[in-house]
N, C-alpha and C positions, 0 to 999 in steps of 0.2 A: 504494500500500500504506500503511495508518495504520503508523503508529508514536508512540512513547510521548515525549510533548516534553519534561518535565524530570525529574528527581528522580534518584535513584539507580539507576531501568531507564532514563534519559533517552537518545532515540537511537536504539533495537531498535523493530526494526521487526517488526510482529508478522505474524504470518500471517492467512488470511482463509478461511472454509471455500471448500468447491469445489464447485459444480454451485448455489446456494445464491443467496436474491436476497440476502440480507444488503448492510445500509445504513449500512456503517463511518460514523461520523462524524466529516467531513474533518478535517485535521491544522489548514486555520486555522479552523476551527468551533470545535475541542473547546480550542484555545490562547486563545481567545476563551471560552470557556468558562468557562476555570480562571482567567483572569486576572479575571474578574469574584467567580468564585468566594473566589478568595485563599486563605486558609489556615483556613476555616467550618470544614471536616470535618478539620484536623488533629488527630492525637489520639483520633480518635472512630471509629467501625466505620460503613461503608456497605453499601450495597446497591443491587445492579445489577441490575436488572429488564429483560426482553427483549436478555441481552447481548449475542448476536452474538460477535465479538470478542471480548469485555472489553475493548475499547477506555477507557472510562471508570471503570470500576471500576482498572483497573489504573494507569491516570496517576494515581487516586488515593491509591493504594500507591506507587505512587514517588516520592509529593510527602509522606508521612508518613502517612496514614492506617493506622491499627492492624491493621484486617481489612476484609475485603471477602465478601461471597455474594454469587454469578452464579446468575443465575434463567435459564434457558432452557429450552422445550421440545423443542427440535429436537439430536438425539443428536451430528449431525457439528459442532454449533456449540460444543456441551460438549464435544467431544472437541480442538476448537481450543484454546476456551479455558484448559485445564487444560496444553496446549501451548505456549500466550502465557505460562501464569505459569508454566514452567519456564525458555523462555526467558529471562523478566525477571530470576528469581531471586526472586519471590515465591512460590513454591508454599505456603510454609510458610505466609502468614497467609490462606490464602484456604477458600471453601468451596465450592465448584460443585453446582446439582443441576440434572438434567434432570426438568424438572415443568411442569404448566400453570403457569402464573405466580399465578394467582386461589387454587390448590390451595396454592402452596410458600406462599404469604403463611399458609394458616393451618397449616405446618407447626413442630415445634420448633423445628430449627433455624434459622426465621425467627425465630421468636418471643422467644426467649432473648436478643435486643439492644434494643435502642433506640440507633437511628441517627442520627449528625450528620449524617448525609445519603444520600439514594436519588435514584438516578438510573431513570427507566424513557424507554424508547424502545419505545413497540410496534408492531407492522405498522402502516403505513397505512388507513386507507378497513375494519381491522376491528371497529371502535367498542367500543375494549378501555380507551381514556383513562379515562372516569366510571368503571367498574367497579372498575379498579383502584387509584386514587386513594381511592373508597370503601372499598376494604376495609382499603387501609392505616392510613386515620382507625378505622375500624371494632376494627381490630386495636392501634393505639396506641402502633408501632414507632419512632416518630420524637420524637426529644429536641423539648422547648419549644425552644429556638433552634438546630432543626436546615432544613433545608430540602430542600425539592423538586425535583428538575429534570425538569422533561418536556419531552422531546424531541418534535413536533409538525407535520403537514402544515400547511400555509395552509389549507387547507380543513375541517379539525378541530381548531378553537383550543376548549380548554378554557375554561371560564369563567370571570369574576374571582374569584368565592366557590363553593366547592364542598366538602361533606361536612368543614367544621372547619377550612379553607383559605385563605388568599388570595393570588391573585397578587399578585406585589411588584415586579415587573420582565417585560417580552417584548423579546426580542432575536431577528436576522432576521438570518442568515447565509445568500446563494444560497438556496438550496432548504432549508437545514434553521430550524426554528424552538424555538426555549427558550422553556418561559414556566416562570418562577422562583415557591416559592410557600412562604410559613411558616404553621406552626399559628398559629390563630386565640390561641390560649393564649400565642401569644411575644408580640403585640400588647398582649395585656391585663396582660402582666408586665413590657410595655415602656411601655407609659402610651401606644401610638402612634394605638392606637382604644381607643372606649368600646365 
């Protein structure tokens, strides 16, 4: 069973829908995760694409982050999740919808932030990676020094530069993979590319 490894839910263990493949991301994946991470999105509003759980979105609520939206289309995964964050004792900063993921991006409620950072993890083998990444650049929700995390098969690694993007880092826990990515706009305000 995941559970939430530090901050002030640190410990709760969350629940996991039922009948459901959902692809919690392990406790030393996502601890690995956030220790890379560090404290990018403290202070700043995220967003959780393909949440499952809210496994991610929610360790990021108990490490400081302000708010969090969970994107999921599947009803028993949102009916979890809004479960997980009572558990935690976040209900209050969160926002859940049950939506295509491609639809919620151009919804208000997406649109009305600009993110220190989104997490997205989508099914496997449904070639949902490009699309969704495009729409986010498309859409323009993400702070110049915010960041990406795509959660990824070995067999569907996204590419180094994609729609405004660049990978900065790929990290390989068992079976799950990260590939880490900033706007093309933090580079050029960081002096890192021409």
């Amino acid at each position: 069973m995941p559970r939430i490894i530090s901050g002030t839910a640190g410990g709760i263990i969350l629940d996991t829908p039922q009948g459901m493949k959902t692809r919690p991301t392990s406790d030393r994946a996502k601890e690995a995760l956030f220790s890379i991470l560090g404290n990018i999105y403290c202070g700043g509003a995220v967003l959780d694409l393909f949440s499952g759980t809210g496994s991610l979105g929610l360790e990021s609520l108990s490490r400081g982050a302000v708010s969090c939206i969970f994107i999921d289309q599947d009803k028993k995964a949102v009916d979890v999740i809004k479960m997980n964050t009572e558990k935690c004792g976040l209900y209050h900063e969160v926002g859940v919808l049950c939506m295509d993921v491609l639809k919620a991006l151009n919804s208000a409620d997406v649109l009305k932030y600009k993110y220190s950072c989104i997490f997205m993890d989508p099914p496997y083998g449904k070639k949902l990676l490009m699309g969704t990444i495009e729409k986010i650049s498309e859409n323009d929700i993400i702070k110049k020094k915010g960041i990406l995390v795509v959660e990824h098969s070995a067999l569907e690694v996204p590419p180094k530069e994609i729609a405004g993007f660049v990978c900065v880092d790929r990290r390989k826990y068992g079976t799950v993979n990260f590939s880490f990515y900033r706007p093309t706009e933090y580079f050029k305000e960081s002096g890192e590319i021409s």
